[in-house]
N, C-alpha and C positions, 0 to 999 in steps of 0.2 A: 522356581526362583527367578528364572528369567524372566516370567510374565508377569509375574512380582514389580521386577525393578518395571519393567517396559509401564506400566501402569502409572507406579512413582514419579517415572519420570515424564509422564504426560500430565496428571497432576499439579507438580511442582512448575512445569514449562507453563502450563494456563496459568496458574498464580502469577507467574514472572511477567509474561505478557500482557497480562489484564494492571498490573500495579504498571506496567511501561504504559498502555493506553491511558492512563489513566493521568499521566505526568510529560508525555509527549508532547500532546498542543499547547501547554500551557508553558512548558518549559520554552520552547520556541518561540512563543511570546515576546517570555522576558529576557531572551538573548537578540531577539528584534530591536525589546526597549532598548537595552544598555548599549548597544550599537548605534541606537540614534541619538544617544543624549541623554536619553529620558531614565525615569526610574523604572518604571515599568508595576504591572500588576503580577502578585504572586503564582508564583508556577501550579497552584493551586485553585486559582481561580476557576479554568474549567470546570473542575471538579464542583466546586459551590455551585458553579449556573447549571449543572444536571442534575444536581441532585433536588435546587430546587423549582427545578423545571419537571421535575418529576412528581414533585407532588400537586402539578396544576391539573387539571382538567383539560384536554384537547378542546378548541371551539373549529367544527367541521363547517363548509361552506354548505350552502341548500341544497346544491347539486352536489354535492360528493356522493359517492359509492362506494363499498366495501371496501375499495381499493384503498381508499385515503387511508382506512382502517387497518388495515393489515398490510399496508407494504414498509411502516417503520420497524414492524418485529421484523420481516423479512429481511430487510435490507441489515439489520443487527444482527440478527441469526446467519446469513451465509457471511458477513463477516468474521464472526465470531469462528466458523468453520473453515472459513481457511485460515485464518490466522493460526486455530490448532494445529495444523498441518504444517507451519514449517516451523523446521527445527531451531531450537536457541542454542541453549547451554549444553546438550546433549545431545547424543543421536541415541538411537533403538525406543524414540516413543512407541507407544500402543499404536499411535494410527499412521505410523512411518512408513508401512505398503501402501497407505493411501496416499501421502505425499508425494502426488505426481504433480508437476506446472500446469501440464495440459487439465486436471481437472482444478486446481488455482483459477487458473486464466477464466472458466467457464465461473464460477461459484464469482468471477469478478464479476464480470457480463451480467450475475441474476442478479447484482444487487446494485447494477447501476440498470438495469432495464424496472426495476421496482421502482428507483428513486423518480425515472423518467415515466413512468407511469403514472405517481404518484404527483408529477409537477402539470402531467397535463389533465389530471381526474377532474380539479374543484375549475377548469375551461376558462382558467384567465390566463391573459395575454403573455406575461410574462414565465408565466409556469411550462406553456407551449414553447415561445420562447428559448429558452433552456434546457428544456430536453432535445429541441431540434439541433438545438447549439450539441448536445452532449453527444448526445449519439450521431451526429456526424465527424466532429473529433474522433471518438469510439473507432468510425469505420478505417482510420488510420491506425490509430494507437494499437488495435484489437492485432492486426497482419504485423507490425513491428514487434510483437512482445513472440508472437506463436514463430517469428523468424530467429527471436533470441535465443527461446526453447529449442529450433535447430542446430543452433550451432552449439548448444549445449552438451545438447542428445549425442549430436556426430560426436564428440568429445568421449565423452562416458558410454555413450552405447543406451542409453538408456534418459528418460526425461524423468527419474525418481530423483527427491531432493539428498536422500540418502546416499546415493551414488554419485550423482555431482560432487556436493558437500566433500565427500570422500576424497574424490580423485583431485581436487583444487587444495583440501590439507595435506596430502602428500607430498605437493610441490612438484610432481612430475609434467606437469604440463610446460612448466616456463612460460616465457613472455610470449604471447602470439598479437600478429596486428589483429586477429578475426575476435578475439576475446577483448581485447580494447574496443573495440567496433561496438562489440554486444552489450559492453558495459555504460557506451556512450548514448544507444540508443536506450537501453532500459533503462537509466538515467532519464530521458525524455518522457518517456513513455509514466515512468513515476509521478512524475513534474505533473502530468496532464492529466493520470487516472486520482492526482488527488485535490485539483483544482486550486494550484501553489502557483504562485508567479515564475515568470512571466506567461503565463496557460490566462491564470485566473488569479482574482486577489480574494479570497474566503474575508476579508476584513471591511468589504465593503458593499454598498447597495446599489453602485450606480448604473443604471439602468440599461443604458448603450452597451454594458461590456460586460453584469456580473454572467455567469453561468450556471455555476451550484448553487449559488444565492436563489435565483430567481425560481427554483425547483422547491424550495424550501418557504417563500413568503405566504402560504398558505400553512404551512405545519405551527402548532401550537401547541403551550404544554407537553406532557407525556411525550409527545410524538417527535415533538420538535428535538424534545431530549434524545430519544431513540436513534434522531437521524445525526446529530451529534454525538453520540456515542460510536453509531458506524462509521463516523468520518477519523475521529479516533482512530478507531481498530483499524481502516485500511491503510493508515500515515503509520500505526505501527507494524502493519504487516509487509508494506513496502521497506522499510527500511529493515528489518527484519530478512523479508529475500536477498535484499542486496548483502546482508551480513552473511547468510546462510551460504550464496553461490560462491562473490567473488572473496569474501573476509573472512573465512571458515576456520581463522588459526585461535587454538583456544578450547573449540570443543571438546569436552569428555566423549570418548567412546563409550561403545556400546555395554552395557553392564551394569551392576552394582555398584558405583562410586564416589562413595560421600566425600573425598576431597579434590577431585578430578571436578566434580560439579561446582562447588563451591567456586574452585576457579575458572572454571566454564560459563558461570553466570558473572561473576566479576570481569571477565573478559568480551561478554555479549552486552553488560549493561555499559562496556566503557566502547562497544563497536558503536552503539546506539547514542552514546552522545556525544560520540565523535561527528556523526552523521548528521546528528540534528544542529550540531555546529556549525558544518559545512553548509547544510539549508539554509540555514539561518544566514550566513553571510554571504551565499547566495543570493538570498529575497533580499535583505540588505543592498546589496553592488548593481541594481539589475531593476529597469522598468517593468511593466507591466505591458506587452505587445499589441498590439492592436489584433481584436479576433479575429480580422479576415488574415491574420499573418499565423496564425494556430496552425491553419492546415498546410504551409511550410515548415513549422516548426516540428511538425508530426511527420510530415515528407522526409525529411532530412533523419528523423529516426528510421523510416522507415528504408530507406534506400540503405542508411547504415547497417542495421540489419541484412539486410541483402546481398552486400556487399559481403559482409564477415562470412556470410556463408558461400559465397560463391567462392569466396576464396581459402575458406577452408577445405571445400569439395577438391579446389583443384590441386592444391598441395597436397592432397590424402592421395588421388589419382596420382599426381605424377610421381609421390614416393615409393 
């Protein structure tokens, strides 16, 4: 029976999350539009330009190699796998022992080393460009998040999202500065693994400054849909973690429970658009940085980070 439900409810969670990816970027859109005046395009809209970008045909460059060809499944596929792995409306999924940060963080790295693969295969200028741009951002962003999962771990004992999750719905933790710290830096760290302003603006093509763009002006049709779909799935799997760690109030426990869930998802779908609220009048309020100013902006997560955990250590020691 329990293996039962643990199934159902990994099931039901992919449904939940794939209808969120699916209504995430477009919905942020048109709370951009209405923010600035405008009417805005239907939250919807995404959705039309994949689908019918998927029934085009990819046009590959003369020199591409197999890489062009297979790093848009990839980069969809380890999305799609971590995204299974953290929890929404529910805890005790089927793959909740797998639900660890440290192999999250990694499945993040294969699908932005694809994407960076993939921008420098078909050898133009700008596709180099932006992957140098990415993965040296990455070389910040990557030690900020694994400093998050620290101060985590020292928390619960453990880097499983089931055990965090846990220990943050019981409320025994209280207010700590090293948890505001971690929350400020993985804040950051979000901002930049998903190429959101002030990181990067996803809305535009200007050549001095895009990032993710620039990795992408080769992908077409099929492909091009693929790597929009992944960019999807990690904008919901970030905010999704950020629901999982620090917002965990709402979750159904572990078990059989058809109205525990019901409000478990009523309460994760309103964590989610709380969040994309916030984004939104975030990119709203706020320019767009100059890139050589990135790798302060990732510093500054990153020493946060460090920080929360230095000072978690020492408060544990001196208690």
């Amino acid at each position: 029976m329990e293996s039962l439900a643990a199934l159902l409810t990994q099931a039901l969670h992919l449904l939940l999350v794939l209808l969120a990816a699916a209504l995430v970027e477009g919905c942020l859109r048109w709370l951009k539009a209405r923010m600035q005046g405008r009417i805005g395009a239907s939250p919807l809209q995404p959705l039309r330009d994949f689908r019918k970008l998927l029934r085009k045909r990819p046009v590959l460059a003369e020199n591409a190699s197999w890489i062009s060809r297979a790093a848009p499944y990839a980069g969809v596929t380890v999305a799609l796998a971590a995204l299974a792995l953290v929890p929404s409306f529910a805890r005790g999924m089927a793959l909740a022992p797998l639900a660890d940060l440290v192999l999250i963080a990694g499945l993040l790295a294969a699908g932005r080393m694809a994407l960076a693969l993939a921008g420098m295969d078909a050898g133009t200028a700008f596709g180099g460009l932006g992957a140098a741009r990415e993965m040296s951002f990455a070389a910040l962003a990557e030690p900020a998040l694994l400093l998050v999962v620290l101060v985590l771990a020292m928390l619960a004992g453990s880097t499983g999202l089931e055990a965090i999750g846990t220990l943050f719905q019981d409320g025994s933790l209280g207010l700590r500065v090293s948890l505001g710290m971690a929350l400020v830096a993985m804040l950051a760290v979000a901002v930049a693994e998903n190429a959101r302003i002030p990181v990067d603006n996803p809305a535009t093509h200007l050549e001095l400054t895009m990032v993710h763009e620039a990795m992408l002006l080769e992908a077409s049709g099929r492909h091009l849909a693929l790597w929009q779909a992944a960019s999807a799935l990690r904008l919901t799997l970030w905010l999704a973690l950020l629901a999982a760690i620090f917002f965990p109030f709402g979750t159904a426990p572990v078990g059989f429970a058809p109205l525990d869930w019901a409000v478990g998802a009523l309460a994760w779908l309103a964590k989610m658009g709380v969040l994309c609220l916030a984004l939104a009048v975030f990119e709203s309020a706020i320019a767009k940085m100059r890139v050589f100013r990135v790798p302060e902006f990732l510093g500054t997560a990153l020493l946060l980070g460090l920080l929360g955990a230095l000072l978690l250590f020492l408060s544990t020691r001196l208690a």
